[in-house]
C-alpha positions as CSV (number, residue, x, y, z in Angstrom):
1,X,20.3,18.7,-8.4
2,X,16.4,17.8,-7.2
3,X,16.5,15.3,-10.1
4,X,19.6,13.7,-9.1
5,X,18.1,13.2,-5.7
6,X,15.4,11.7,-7.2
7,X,17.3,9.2,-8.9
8,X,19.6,7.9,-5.8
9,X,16.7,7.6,-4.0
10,X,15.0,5.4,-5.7
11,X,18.5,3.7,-6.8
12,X,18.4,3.3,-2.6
13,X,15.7,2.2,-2.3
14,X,15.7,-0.5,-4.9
15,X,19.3,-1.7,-4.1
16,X,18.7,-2.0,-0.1
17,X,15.9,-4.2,-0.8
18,X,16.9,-6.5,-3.5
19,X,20.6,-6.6,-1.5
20,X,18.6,-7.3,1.8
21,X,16.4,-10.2,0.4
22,X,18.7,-12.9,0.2
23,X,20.1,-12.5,3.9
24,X,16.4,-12.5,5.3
25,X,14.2,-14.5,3.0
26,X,16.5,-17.4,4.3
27,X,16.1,-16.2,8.1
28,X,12.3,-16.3,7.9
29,X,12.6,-19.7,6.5
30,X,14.7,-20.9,9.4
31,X,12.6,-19.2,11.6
32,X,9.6,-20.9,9.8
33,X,7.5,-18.1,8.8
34,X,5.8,-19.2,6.2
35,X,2.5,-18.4,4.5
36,X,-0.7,-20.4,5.6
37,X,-3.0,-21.0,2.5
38,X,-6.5,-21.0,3.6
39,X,-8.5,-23.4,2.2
40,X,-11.3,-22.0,0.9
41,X,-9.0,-19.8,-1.8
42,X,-8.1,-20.9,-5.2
43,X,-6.8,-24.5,-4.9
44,X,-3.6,-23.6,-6.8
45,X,-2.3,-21.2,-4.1
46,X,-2.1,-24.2,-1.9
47,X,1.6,-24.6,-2.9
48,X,2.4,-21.6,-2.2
49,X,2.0,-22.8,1.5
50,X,5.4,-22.5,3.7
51,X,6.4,-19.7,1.2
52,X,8.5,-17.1,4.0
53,X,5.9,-13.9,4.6
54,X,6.6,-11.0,6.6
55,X,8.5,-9.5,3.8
56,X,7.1,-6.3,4.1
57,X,9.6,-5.9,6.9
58,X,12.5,-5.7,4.4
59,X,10.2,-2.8,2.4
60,X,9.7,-0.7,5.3
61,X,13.3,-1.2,6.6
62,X,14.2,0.3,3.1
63,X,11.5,3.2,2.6
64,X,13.1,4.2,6.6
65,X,16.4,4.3,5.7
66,X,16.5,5.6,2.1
67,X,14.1,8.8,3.3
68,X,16.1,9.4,6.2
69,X,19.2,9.6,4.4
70,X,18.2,11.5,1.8
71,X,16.3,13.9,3.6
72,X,19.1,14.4,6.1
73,X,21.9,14.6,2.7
74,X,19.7,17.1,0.9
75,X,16.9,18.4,3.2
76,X,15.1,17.9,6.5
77,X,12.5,16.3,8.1
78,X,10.0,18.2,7.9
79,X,6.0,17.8,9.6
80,X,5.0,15.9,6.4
81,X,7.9,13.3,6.4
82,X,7.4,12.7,10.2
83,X,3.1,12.0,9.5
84,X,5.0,9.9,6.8
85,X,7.2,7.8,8.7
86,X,4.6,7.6,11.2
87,X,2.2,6.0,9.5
88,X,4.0,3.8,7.8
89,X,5.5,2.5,10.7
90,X,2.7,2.4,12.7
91,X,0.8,0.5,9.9
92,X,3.5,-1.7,9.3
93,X,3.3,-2.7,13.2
94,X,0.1,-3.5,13.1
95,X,0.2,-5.9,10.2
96,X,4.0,-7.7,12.0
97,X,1.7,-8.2,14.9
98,X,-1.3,-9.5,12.8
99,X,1.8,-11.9,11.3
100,X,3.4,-12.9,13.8
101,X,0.2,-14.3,15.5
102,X,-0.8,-16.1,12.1
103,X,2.8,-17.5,11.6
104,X,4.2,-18.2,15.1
105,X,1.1,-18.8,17.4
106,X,-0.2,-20.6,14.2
107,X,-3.8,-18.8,14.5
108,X,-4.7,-18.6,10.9
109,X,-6.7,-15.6,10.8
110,X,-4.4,-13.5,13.1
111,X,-5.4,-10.3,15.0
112,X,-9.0,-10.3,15.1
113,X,-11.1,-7.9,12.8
114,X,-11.8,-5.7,15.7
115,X,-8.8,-5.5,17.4
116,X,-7.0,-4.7,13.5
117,X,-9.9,-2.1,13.4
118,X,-9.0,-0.4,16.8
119,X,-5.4,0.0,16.2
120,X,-6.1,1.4,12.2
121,X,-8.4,3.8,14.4
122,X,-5.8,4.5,16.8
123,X,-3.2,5.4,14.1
124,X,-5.3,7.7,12.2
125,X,-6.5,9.4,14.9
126,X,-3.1,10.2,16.2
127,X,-2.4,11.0,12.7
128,X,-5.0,13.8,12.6
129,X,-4.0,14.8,15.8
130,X,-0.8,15.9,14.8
131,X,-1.8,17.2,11.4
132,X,-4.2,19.7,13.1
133,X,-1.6,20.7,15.6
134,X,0.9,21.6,12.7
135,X,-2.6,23.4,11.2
136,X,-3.0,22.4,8.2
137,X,-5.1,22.6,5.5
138,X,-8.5,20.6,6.0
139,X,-9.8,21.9,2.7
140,X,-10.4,18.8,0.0
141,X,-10.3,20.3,-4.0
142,X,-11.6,18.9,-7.2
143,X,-9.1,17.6,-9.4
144,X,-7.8,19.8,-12.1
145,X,-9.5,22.5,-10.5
146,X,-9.1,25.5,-8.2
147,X,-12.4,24.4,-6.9
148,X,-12.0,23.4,-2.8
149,X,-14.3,23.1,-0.3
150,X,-13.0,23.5,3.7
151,X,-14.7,20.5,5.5
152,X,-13.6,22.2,8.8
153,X,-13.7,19.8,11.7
154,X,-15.7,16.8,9.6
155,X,-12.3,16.5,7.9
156,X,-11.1,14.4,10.7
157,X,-14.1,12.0,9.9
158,X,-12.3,11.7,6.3
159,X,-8.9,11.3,7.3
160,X,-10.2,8.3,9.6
161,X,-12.4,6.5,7.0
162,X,-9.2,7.6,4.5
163,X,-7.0,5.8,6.5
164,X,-8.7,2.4,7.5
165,X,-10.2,2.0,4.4
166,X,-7.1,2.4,2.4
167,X,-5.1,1.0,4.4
168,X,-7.9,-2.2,4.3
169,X,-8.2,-1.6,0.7
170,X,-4.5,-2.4,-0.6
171,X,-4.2,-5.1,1.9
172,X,-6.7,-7.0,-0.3
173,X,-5.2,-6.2,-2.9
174,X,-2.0,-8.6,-2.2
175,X,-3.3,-11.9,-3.2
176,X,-1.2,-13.0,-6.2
177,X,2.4,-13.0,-6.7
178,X,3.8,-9.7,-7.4
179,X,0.4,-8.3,-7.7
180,X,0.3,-5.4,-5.0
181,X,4.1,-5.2,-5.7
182,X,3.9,-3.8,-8.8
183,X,0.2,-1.6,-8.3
184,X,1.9,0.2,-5.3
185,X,5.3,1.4,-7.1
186,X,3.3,2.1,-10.3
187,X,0.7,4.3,-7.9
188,X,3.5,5.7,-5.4
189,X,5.6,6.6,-8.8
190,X,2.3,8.9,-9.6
191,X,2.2,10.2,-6.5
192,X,6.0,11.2,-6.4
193,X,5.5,13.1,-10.1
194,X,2.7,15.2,-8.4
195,X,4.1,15.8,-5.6
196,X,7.0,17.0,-7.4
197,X,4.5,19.0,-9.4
198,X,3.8,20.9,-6.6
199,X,7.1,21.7,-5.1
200,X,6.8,19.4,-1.7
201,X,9.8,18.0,-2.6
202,X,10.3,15.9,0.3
203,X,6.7,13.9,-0.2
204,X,8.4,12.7,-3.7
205,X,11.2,11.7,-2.3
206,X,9.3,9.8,0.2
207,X,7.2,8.4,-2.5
208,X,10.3,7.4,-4.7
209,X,11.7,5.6,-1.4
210,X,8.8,4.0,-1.8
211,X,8.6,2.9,-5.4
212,X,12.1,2.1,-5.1
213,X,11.3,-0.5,-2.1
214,X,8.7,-2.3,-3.5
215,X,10.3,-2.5,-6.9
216,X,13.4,-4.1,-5.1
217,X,11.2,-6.5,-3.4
218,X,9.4,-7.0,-6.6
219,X,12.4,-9.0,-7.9
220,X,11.4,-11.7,-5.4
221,X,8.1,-11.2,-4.7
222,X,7.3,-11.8,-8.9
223,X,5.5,-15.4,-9.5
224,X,7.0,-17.6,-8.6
225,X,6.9,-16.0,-5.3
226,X,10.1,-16.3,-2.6
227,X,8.6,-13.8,-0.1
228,X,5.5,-12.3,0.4
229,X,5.4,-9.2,2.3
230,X,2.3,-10.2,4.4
231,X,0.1,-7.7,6.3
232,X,2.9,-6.1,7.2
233,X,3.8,-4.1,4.2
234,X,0.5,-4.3,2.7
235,X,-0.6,-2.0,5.5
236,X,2.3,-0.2,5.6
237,X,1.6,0.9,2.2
238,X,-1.8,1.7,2.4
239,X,-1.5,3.7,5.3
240,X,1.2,5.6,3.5
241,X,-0.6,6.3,0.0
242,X,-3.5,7.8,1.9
243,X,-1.0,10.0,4.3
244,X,0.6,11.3,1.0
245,X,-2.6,12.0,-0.6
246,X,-4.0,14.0,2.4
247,X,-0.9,15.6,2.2
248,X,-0.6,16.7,-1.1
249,X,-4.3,17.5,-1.2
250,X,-5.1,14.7,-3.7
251,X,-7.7,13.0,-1.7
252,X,-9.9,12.7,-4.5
253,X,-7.2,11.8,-7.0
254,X,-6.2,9.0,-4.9
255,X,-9.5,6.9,-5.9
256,X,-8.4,6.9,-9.5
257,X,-4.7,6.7,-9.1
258,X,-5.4,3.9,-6.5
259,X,-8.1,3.1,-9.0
260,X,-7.1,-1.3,-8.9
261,X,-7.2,-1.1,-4.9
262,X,-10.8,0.6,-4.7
263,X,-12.3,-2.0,-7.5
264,X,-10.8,-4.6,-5.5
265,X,-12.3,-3.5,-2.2
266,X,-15.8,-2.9,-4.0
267,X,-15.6,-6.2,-5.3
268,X,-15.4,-8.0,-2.0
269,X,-18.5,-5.6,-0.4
270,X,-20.4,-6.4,-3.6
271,X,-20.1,-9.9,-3.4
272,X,-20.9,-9.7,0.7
273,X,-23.6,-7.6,-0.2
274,X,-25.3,-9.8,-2.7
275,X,-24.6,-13.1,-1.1
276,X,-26.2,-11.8,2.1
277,X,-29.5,-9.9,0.4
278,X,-29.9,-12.8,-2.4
279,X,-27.8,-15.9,-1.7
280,X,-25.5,-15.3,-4.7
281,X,-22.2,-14.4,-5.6
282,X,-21.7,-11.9,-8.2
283,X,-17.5,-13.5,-8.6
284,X,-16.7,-17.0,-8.6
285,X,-14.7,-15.5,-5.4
286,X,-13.7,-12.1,-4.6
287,X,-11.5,-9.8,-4.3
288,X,-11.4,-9.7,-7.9
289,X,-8.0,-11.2,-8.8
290,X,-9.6,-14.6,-7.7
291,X,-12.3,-14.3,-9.8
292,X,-10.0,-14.3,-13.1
293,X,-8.2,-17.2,-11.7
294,X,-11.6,-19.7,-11.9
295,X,-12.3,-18.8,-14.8
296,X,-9.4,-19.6,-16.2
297,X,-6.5,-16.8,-16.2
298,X,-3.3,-17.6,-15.4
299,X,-1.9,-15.8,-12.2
300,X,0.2,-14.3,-14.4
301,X,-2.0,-13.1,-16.9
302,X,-4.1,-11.2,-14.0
303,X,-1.1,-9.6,-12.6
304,X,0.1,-8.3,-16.0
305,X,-3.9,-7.2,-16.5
306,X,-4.2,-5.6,-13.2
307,X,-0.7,-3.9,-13.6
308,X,-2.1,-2.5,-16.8
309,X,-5.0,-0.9,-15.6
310,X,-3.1,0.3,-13.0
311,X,-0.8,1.9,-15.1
312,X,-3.7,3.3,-17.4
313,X,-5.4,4.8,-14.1
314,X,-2.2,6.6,-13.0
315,X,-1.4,7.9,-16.4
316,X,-4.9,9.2,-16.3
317,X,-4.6,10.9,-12.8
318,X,-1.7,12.7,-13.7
319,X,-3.0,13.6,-16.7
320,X,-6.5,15.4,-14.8
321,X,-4.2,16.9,-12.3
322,X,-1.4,18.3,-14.1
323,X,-2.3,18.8,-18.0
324,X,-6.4,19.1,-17.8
């Protein structure tokens, strides 16, 4: 029965987004939503310019309404799912306002860094809020282990820099056509098979809404890009990863499952880092995807790469957690 559950879901999931596509890929056009290509990237994205964004709308539209009527046909929403939902939609928010300012007040860079900071702050925080009312665990464990440590009240200091951080880190990581798109349903699609692992049911079927989502959008979203989900499902679906792997005490995991993310994010402080201290790059441009490009990959070639490793890295996760 749970594994027929499993499979509507992300049927659902999949089906609502690839069905929902062509209605509102053409209403963001009329509306004129399209992508600004900043000039200092790769010259080749600067086609891409006027390509619809704020795709990520149709993602969480489908992640909401797949969970909710799954979880109400087969369960019920329970503390996770509402942490879930919440952070998803709160993240998502944030990145339709950080949009919307880019693509209809034409300011290029959006929300600035500070005010995206405070509201990822403000969501987190709320998030913890309500995880410690509902009391639960603030103990982090060792992969493959028994091993766990309680972190008592500093936990809430980890959940925050969890949180931003993530939620920071996959939004680099949408770049390239299709890229983050098929990372995030290989990495939710982990996170569902260990959650399921552990008998909290209702965070795989929240990560299966997920994978299901993304995949959908993935059939317009793959080079050449129609849509691109903007910041508002790239921050959705950070926030989201991270909330499932507090929530399925996998906070560790999460930095090898999420493995493509992290290298991306290091890649970018790296290159700040040396720039700043020696007045070199380390990348002809970071995050790393960009890098590839000048030297000469096709975009392409570095998604199928970076969907690889992704792949590798969640195979690998499961594997620590599950058969180690």
């Amino acid at each position: 029965m749970l594994e027929q559950v499993i499979l509507f879901t992300i049927i659902m999931g999949f089906l609502i987004s690839v069905l929902l596509s062509p209605i509102f890929i053409p209403f963001l056009r009329r509306l004129k939503f399209g992508q600004s290509i900043r000039e200092e990237g790769p010259q080749s994205h600067l086609k891409k310019s006027g390509t619809p964004t704020m795709g990520g709308i149709m993602i969480i539209f489908s992640i909401t309404i797949t969970t909710i009527v799954m979880i109400n046909k087969f369960s019920e929403i329970s503390p996770e799912m509402f942490l879930l939902l919440f952070v998803t939609l709160g993240y998502g928010l944030l990145g339709f306002l950080d949009d919307y300012i880019k693509v209809a007040m034409k300011r290029n860079l959006g929300l600035t860094s500070k005010q995206k900071l405070i509201g990822q702050i403000v969501i987190a925080v709320i998030f913890y809020a309500v995880f410690h009312y509902y009391q639960f665990a603030t103990t982090i464990r060792i992969p493959g282990t028994d091993v766990s440590f309680d972190l008592g009240w500093a936990y809430f200091i980890l959940v925050v820099f969890m949180l931003v951080g993530g939620s920071n880190a996959v939004n680099l990581t949408d770049g390239l056509d299709g890229l983050l798109s098929g990372t995030a349903a290989i990495a939710f699609g982990a996170f569902a098979i260990l959650a399921w692992n552990q008998s909290q049911y209702d965070i795989a079927i929240f990560s299966v809404a997920v994978a299901g989502a993304v995949l959908g959008f993935l059939v317009f979203n793959a080079h050449p890009a129609k849509v691109f989900m903007g910041d508002t499902g790239s921050l959705a679906l950070g926030g989201a990863i991270v909330a499932i792997a507090i929530l399925t005490k996998l906070e560790i995991l999460l930095v090898i499952i999420g493995g493509v993310f992290v290298v991306e994010t290091l890649s970018v402080i790296l290159q700040v880092i040396s720039f700043k201290t020696t007045g070199k790059r380390i990348f002809k441009m970071s995050p790393l995807h960009h890098h590839y490009e000048l030297v000469g990959w096709s975009e392409w070639r570095v998604v199928v790469t970076f969907w690889t490793a992704g792949l590798l890295l969640a195979v690998l996760g499961i594997y620590i957690e599950v058969w180690l």
